[in-house]
C-alpha positions, 0 to 999 in steps of 0.5 A: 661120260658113261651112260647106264642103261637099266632095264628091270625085268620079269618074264620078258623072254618074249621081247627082251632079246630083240631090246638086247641085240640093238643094244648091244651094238653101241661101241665104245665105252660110253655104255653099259647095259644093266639088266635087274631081274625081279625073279623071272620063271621064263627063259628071260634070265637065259636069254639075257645070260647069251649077252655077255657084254650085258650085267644080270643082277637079281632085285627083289620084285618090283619095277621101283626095287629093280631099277634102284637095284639097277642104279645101284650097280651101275657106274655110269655118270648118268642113268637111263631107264627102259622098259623091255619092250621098248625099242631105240632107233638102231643108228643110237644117234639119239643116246648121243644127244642124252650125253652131249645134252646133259652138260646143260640139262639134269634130266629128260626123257624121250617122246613116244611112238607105239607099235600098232598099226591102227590109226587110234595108236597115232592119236594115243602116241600124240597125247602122251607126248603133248601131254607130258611135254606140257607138264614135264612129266613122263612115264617108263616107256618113255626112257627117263634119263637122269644124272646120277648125282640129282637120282641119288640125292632123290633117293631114287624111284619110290618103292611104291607098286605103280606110279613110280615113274610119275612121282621120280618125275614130279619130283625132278621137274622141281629141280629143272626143265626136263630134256625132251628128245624129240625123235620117238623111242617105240613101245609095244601096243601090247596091253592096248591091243590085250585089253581093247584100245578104249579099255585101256584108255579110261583105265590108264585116265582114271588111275591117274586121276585116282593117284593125283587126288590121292588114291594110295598106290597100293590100290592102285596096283590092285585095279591095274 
C-alpha cells in the first residue's frame, strides 16, 4: 500500500525545508511526497526543487484547491494531508501504524502537541485533542489521513476559503469512526505567538461557532 503525503503550500520557505528533510528520510516505496504549490513568491518553490525525490505540482491558490490538486496526482492507496509547518516524529513509526491500521479503519487523524514553550500551549494542545477525539472532527494540523477511494466518492475538500478540513471531516465521520494516532504530530505555535495566545483563542472559538450555525465560509475568511 503507497502512502501519499500532500503538503499544499504558499510562502513557506521558512518551514518547508526542515518538514521536507524528515520526510525524505522514509524508505522504501510505500511513500511519496506531493507538494501543491498555490503560486508562492519566496523561495519556497526553490527549496522544494532540491528534494528530488519530492513531486512540485502548481494549484491554483487555495488550501482546498491545492490538496485536491495534490490528491489528484498522487497514486498512493491512501492519502495523507500536512500542513508545512507541521512535524512527524523523525522514527515515522507512526506513518507505519496509518498503513497497518487502515485495513480496518477508512480515515483518522493524529493528536496534536504545539511548539511553544509556555504552559498555556499544553492546555490549548489538550483541548484540541479532547475535543476532536470526542466529536470525530479535526483540523489540517492534525495530518487528516483517508483512503483514496472514501476521498474520492466524497469528492474531495470543499472549495470553500476556511473550514475546509471541518466540513472533509464531517462528512467522513458519517462513513466511520476515525483512527486516532495517539502519539502527537507538532504544530508551530506561530499564529498564537503572532497574535497574542487569548486573541488567538476567542478568534478560533467564534469562527467556529460562526461556521456551525451557519456564517458562509467566505466571511469567514474575511474575519480570519
Amino acid at each position: 500500500m503507497i502512502l501519499s503525503i500532500i503538503i499544499p503550500v504558499l510562502n513557506e520557505a521558512a518551514s518547508i525545508a526542515q518538514l521536507l528533510k524528515h520526510l525524505t528520510r522514509l524508505k522504501g516505496q510505500q511513500f511519496e511526497i506531493i507538494v501543491a504549490d498555490g503560486g508562492s513568491c519566496d523561495e519556497t518553490r526553490d527549496i522544494v526543487s532540491q528534494f528530488t525525490t519530492v513531486k512540485l505540482i502548481n494549484s491554483p491558490r487555495g488550501r482546498a484547491k491545492q490538496m485536491n490538486t495534490g490528491a489528484a496526482a498522487a497514486s498512493g492507496e491512501t492519502l495523507l494531508f500536512m500542513h508545512a509547518d507541521t512535524q512527524i516524529s523523525a522514527n515515522f513509526i507512526e506513518l507505519e501504524k496509518v498503513l497497518i491500521s487502515l485495513s480496518h479503519h477508512q480515515w483518522g487523524f493524529f493528536k496534536v502537541s504545539l511548539s511553544g514553550q509556555h504552559w498555556m500551549y499544553r492546555v490549548i494542545e489538550s483541548m484540541i485533542n479532547v475535543r476532536s477525539s470526542m466529536t470525530c472532527i479535526a483540523t489540517g494540523d492534525q495530518c487528516i489521513f483517508i483512503v483514496r477511494d472514501i476521498f474520492d466518492s466524497l469528492k474531495g475538500y470543499k472549495d470553500i476559503p476556511l473550514m475546509e478540513d471541518i466540513e472533509l471531516t464531517s462528512r467522513l465521520r458519517r462513513h466511520s469512526k476515525p483512527l486516532v494516532i495517539s502519539q502527537a504530530v507538532t504544530t508551530s505555535s506561530r499564529r498564537w505567538e503572532c497574535k497574542g495566545i487569548v486573541a488567538t483563542i476567542t478568534l478560533m472559538w467564534c469562527l467556529r461557532f460562526l461556521y456551525f450555525i451557519g456564517v458562509s465560509p467566505k466571511t469567514l475568511a474575511k474575519i480570519y
